[in-house]
TORPA-4810 file (N, C-alpha, C, O; in nm, 3 decimals):
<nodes>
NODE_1_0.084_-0.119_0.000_0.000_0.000_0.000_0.088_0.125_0.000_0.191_0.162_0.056_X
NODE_2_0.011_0.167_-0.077_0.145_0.324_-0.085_0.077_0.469_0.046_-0.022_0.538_0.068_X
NODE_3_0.186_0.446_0.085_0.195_0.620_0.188_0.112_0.722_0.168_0.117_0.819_0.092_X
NODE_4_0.030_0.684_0.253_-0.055_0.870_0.251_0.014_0.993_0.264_0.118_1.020_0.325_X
NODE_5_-0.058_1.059_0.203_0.041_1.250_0.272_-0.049_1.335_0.333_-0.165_1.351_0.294_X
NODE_6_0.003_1.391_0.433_-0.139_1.471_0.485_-0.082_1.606_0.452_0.030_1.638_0.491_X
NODE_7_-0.158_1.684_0.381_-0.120_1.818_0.282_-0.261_1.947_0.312_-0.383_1.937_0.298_X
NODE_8_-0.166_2.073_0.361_-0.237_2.181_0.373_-0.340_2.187_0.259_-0.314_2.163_0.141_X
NODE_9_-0.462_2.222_0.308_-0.587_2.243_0.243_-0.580_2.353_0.102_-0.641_2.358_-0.005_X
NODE_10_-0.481_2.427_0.162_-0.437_2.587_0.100_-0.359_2.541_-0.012_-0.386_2.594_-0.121_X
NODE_11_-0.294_2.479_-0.009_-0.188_2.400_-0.127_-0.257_2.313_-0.221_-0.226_2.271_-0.332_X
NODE_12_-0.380_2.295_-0.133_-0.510_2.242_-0.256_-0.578_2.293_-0.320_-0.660_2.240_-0.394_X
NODE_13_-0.556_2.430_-0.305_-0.657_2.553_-0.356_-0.812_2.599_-0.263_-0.902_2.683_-0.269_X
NODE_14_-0.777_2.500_-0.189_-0.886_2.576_-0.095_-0.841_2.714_-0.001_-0.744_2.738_0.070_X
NODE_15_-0.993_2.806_-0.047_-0.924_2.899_0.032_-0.945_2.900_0.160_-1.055_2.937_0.200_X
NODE_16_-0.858_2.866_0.241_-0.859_2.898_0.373_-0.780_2.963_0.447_-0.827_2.978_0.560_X
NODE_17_-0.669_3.011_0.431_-0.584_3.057_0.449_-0.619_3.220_0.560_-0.731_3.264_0.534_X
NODE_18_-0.586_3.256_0.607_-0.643_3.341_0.745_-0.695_3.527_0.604_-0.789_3.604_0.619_X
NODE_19_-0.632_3.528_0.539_-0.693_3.605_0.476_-0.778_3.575_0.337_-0.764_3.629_0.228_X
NODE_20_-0.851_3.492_0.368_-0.955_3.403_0.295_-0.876_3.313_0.134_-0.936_3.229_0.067_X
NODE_21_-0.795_3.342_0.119_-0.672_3.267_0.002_-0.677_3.142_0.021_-0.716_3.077_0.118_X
NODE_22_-0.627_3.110_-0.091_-0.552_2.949_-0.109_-0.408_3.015_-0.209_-0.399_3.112_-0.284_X
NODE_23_-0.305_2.903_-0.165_-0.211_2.908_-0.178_-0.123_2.752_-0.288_-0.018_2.695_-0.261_X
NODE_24_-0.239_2.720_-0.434_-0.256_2.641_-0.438_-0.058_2.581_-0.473_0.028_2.667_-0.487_X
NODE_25_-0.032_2.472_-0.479_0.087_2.383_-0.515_0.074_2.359_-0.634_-0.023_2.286_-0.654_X
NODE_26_0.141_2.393_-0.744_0.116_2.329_-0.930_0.237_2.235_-0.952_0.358_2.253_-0.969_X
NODE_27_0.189_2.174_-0.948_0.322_2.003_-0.937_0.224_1.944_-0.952_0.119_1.929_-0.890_X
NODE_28_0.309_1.878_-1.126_0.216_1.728_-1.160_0.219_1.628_-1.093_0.168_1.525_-1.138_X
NODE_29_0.274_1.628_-0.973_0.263_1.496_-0.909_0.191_1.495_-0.814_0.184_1.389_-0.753_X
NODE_30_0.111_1.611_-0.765_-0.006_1.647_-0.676_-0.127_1.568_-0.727_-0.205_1.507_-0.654_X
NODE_31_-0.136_1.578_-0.916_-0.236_1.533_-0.959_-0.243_1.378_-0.943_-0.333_1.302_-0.909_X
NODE_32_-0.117_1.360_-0.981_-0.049_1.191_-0.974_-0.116_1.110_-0.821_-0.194_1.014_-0.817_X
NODE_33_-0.063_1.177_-0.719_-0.100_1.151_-0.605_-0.249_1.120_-0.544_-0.290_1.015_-0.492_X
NODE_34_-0.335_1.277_-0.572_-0.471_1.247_-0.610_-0.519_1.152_-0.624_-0.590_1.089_-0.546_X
NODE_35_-0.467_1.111_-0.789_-0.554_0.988_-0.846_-0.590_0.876_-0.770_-0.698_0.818_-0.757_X
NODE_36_-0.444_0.851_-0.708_-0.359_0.741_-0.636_-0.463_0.727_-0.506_-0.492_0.616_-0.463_X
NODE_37_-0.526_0.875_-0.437_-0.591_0.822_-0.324_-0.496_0.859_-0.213_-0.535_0.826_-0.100_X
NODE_38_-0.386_0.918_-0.220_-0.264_0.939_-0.115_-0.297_1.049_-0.065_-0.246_1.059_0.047_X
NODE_39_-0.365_1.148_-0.095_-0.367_1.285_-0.021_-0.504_1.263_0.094_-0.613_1.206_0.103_X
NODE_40_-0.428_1.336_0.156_-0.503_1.397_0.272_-0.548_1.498_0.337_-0.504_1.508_0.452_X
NODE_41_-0.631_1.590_0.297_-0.628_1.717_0.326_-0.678_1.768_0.453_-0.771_1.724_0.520_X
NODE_42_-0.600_1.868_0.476_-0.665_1.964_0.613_-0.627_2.107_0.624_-0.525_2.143_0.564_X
NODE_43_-0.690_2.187_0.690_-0.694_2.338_0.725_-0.664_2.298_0.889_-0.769_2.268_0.946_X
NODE_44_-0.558_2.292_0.967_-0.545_2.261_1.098_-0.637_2.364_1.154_-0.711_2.324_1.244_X
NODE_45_-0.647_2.515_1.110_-0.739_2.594_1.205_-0.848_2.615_1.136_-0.893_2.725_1.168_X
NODE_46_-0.910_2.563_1.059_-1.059_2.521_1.043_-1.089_2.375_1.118_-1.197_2.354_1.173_X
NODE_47_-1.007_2.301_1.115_-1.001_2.237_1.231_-1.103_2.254_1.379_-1.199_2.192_1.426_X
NODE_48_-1.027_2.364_1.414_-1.012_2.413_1.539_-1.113_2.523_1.559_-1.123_2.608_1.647_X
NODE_49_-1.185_2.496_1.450_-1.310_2.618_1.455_-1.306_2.746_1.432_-1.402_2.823_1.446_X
NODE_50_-1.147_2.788_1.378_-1.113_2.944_1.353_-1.223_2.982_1.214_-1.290_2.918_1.134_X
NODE_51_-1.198_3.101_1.239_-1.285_3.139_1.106_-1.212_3.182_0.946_-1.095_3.214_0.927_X
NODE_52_-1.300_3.173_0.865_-1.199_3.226_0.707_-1.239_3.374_0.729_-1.263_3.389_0.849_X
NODE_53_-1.257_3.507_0.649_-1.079_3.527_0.687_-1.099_3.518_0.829_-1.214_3.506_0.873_X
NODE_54_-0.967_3.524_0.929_-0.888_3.592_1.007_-0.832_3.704_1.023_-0.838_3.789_0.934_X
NODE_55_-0.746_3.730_1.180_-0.666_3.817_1.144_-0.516_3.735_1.165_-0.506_3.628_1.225_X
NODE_56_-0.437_3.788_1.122_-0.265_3.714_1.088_-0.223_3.684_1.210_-0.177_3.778_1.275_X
NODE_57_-0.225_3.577_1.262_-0.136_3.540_1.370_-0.006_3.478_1.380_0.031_3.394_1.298_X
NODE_58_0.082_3.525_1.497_0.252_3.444_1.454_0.255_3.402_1.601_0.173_3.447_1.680_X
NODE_59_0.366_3.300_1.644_0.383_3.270_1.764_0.495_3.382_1.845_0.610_3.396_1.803_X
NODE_60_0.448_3.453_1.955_0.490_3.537_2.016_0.626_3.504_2.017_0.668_3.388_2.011_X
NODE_61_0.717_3.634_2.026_0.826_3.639_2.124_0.952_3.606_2.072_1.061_3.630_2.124_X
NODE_62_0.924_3.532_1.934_1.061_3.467_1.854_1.081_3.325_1.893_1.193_3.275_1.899_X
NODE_63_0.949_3.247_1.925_0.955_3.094_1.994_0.925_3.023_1.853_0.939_3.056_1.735_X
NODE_64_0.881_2.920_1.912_0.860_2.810_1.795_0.748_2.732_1.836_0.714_2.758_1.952_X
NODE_65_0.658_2.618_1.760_0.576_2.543_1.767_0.628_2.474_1.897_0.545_2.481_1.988_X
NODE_66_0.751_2.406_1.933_0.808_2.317_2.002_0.773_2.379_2.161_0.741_2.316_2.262_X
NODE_67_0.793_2.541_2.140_0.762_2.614_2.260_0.608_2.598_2.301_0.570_2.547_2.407_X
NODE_68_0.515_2.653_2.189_0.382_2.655_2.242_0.318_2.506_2.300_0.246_2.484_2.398_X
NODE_69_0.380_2.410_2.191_0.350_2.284_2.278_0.399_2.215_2.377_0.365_2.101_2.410_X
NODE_70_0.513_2.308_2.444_0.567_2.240_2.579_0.501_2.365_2.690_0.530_2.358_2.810_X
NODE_71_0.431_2.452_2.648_0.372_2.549_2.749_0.458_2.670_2.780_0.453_2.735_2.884_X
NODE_72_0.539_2.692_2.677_0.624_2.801_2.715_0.623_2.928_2.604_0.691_3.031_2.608_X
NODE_73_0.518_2.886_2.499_0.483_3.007_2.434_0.347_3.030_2.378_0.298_2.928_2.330_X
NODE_74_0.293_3.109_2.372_0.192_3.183_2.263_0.154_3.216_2.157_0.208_3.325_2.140_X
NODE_75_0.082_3.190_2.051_0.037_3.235_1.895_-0.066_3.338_1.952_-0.169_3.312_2.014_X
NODE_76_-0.021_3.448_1.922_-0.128_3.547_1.907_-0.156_3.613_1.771_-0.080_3.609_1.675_X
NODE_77_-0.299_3.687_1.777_-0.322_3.787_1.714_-0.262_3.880_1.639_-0.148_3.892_1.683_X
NODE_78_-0.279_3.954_1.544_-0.191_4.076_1.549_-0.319_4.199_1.570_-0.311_4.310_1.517_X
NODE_79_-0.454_4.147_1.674_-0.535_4.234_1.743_-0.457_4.212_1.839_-0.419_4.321_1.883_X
NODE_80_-0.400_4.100_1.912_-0.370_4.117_2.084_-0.415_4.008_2.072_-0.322_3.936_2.107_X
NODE_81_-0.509_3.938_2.043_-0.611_3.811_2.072_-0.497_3.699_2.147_-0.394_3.698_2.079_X
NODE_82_-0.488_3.625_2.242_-0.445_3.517_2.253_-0.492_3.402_2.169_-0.586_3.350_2.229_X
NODE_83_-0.465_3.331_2.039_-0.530_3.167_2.056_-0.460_3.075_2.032_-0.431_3.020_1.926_X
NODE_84_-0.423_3.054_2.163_-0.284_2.985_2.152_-0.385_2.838_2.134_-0.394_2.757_2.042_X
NODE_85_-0.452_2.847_2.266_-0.566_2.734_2.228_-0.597_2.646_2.131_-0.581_2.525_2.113_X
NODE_86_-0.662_2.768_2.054_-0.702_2.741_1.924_-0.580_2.633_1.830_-0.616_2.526_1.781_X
NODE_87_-0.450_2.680_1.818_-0.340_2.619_1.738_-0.312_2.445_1.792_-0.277_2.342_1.734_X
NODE_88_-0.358_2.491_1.972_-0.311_2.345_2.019_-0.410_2.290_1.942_-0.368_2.217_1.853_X
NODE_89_-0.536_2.304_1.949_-0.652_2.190_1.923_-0.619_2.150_1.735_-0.651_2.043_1.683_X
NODE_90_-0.549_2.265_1.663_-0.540_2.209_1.549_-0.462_2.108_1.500_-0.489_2.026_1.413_X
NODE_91_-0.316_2.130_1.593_-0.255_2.051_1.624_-0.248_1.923_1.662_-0.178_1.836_1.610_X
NODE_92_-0.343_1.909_1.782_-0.422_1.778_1.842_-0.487_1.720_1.688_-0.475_1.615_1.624_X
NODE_93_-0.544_1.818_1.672_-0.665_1.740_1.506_-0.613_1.690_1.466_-0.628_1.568_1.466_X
NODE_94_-0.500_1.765_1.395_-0.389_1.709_1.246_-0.364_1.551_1.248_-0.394_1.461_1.169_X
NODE_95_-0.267_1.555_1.428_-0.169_1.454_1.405_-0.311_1.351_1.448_-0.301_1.232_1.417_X
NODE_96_-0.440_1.397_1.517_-0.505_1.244_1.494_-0.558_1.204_1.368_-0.571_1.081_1.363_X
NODE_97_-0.596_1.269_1.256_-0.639_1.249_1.089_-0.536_1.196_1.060_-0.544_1.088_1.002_X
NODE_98_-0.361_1.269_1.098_-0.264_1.165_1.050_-0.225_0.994_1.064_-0.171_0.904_1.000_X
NODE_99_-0.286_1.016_1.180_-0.257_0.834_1.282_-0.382_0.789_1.170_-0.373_0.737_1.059_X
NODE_100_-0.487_0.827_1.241_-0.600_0.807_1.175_-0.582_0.769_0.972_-0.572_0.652_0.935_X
NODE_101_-0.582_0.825_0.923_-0.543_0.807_0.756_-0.424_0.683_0.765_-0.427_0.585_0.690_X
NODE_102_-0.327_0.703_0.861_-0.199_0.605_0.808_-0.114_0.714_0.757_-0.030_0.654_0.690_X
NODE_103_-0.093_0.819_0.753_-0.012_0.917_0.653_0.139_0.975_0.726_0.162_1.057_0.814_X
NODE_104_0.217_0.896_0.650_0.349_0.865_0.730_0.434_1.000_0.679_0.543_1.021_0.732_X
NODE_105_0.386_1.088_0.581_0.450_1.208_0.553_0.332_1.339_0.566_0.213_1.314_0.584_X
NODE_106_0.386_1.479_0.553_0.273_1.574_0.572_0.375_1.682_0.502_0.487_1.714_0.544_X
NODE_107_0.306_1.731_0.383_0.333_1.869_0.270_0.254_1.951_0.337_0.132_1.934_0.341_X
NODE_108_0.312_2.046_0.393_0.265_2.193_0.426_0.292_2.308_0.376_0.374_2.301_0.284_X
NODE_109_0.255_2.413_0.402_0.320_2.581_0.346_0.383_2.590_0.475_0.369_2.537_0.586_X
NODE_110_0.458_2.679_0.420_0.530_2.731_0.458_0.541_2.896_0.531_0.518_2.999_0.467_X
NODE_111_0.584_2.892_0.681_0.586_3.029_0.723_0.430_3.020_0.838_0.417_3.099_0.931_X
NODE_112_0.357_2.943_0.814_0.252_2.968_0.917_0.294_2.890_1.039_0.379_2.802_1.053_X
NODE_113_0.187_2.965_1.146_0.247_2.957_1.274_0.156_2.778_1.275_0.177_2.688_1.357_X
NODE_114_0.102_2.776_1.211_0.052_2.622_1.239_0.135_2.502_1.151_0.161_2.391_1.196_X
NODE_115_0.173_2.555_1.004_0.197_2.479_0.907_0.383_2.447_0.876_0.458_2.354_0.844_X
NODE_116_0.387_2.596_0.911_0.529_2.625_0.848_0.656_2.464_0.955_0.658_2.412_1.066_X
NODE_117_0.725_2.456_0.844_0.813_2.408_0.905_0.943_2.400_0.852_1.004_2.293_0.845_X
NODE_118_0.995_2.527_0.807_1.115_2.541_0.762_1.158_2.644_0.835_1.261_2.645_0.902_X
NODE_119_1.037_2.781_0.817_0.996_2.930_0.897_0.912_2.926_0.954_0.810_2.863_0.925_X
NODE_120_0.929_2.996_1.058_0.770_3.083_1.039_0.796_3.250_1.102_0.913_3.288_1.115_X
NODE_121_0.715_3.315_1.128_0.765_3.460_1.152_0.815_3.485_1.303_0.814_3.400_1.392_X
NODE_122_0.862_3.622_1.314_0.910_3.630_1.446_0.811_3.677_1.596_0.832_3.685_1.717_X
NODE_123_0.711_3.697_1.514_0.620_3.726_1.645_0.571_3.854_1.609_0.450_3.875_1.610_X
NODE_124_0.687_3.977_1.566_0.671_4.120_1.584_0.578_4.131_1.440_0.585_4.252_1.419_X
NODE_125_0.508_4.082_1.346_0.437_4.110_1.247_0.503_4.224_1.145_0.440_4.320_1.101_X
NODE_126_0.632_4.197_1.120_0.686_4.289_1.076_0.776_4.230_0.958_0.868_4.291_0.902_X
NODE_127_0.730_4.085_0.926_0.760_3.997_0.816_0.907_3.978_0.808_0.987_3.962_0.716_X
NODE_128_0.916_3.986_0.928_1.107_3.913_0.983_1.072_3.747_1.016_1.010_3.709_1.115_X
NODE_129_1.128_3.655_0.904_1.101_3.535_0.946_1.206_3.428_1.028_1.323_3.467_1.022_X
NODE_130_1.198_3.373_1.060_1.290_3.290_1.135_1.301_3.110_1.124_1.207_3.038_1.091_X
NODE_131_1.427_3.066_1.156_1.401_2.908_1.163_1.343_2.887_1.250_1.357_2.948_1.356_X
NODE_132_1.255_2.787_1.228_1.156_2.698_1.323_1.062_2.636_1.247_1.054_2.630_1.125_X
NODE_133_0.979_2.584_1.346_0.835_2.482_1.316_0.706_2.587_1.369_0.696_2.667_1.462_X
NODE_134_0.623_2.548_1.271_0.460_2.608_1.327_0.402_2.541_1.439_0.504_2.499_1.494_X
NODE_135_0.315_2.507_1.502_0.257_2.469_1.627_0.244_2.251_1.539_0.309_2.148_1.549_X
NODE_136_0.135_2.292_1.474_0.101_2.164_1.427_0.226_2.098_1.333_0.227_1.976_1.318_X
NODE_137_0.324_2.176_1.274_0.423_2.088_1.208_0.522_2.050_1.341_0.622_1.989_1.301_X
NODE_138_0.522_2.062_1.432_0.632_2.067_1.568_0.547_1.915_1.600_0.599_1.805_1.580_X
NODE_139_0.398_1.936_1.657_0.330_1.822_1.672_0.321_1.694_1.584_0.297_1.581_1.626_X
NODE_140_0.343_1.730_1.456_0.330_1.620_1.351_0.490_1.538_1.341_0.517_1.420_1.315_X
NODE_141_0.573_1.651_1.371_0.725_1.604_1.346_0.727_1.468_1.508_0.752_1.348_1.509_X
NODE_142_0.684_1.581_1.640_0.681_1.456_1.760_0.607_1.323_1.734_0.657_1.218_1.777_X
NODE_143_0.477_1.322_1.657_0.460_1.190_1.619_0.478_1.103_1.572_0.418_0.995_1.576_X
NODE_144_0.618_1.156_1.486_0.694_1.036_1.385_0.588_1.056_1.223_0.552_0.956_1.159_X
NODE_145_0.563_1.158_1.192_0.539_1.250_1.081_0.657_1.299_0.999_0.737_1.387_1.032_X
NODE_146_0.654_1.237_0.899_0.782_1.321_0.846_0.686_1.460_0.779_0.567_1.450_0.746_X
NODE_147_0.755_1.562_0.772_0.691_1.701_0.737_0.770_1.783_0.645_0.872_1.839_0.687_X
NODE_148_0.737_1.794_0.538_0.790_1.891_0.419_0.689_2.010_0.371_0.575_2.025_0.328_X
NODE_149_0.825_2.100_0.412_0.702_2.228_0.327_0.674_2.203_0.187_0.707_2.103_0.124_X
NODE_150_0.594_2.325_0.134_0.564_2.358_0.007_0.658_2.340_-0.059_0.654_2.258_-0.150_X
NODE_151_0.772_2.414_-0.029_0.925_2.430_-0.107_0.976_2.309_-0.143_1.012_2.284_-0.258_X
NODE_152_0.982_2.200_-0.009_1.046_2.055_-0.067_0.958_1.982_-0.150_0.961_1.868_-0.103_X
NODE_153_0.892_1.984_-0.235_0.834_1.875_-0.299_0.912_1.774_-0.355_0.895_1.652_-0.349_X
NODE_154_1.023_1.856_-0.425_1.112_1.745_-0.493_1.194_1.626_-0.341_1.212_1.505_-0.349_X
NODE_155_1.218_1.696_-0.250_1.262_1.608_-0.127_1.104_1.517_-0.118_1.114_1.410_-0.178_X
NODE_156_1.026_1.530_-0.082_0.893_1.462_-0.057_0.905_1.366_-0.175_0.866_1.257_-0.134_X
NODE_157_0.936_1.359_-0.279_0.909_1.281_-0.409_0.990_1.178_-0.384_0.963_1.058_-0.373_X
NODE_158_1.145_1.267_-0.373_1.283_1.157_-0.349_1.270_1.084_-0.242_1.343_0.987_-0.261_X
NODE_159_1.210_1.073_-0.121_1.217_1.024_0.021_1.087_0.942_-0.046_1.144_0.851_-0.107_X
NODE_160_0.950_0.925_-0.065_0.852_0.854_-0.114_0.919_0.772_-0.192_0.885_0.656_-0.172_X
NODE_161_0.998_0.784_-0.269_1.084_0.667_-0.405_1.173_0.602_-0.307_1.212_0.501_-0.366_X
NODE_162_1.235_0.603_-0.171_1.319_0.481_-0.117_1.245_0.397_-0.088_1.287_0.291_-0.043_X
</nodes>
């Protein structure tokens, strides 16, 4: 049986994305995959009951996903809003659709405080980005998720072919 992928909703062209967008992925092997039955889609904070649009949230302070899920940081607003909440429960979602599906890899975008896992921003909303993981790619990586952004597809292709 071939490997599921669990892949941002936004990279599917759905718009969900916090300012009502999709961010779709154009790689023929998305379609390939499709056919195949391997994808798995999700919006971690539609998930979690957030709404389309939003307003832009980053994880406070210059932390990382790894932080908010050990209790030592915050995703806020760029009203002030705390929902840090909110990110855990999407988080919680993801990696159970992942167990759940079987989906031993996960294609995300890149730079969100839920998805990103190459970047994501520094907190100050001032589009200074930084290394790290989003909340739910930090959670998906602890479950034994392998996780590639948008950017790696060709890594996602090569690692699926061993």
């Amino acid at each position: 049986m071939q490997s599921k992928i669990l892949v941002s909703a936004c990279l599917m062209g759905h718009a969900v994305r916090y300012d009502g967008q999709a961010k779709p992925l154009l790689h023929p092997v998305i379609e390939t995959w499709r056919a195949e039955g391997r994808l798995v889609t999700i919006c971690p904070e539609m998930t979690a009951g957030m709404t389309v649009p939003r307003p832009p949230a980053e994880i406070a302070e210059a932390a990382s996903g790894e932080d908010v899920l050990a209790g030592k940081a915050r995703v806020v607003e760029l009203t002030g809003a705390d929902v840090t909440e909110e990110f855990l429960l999407a988080a919680e979602n993801a990696v159970a659709l992942a167990r759940q599906a079987g989906c031993r890899y996960a294609l995300l975008i890149e730079g969100s405080p839920s998805c990103g896992s190459g970047f994501v921003y520094d907190g100050t909303f001032s589009g200074r980005k930084q290394a790290g993981n989003g909340v739910t790619a930090a959670a998906l990586k602890a479950a034994g998720v392998e996780v590639f952004s948008d950017h790696e597809i060709e890594r996602l292709i090569d690692r699926i072919a061993q």
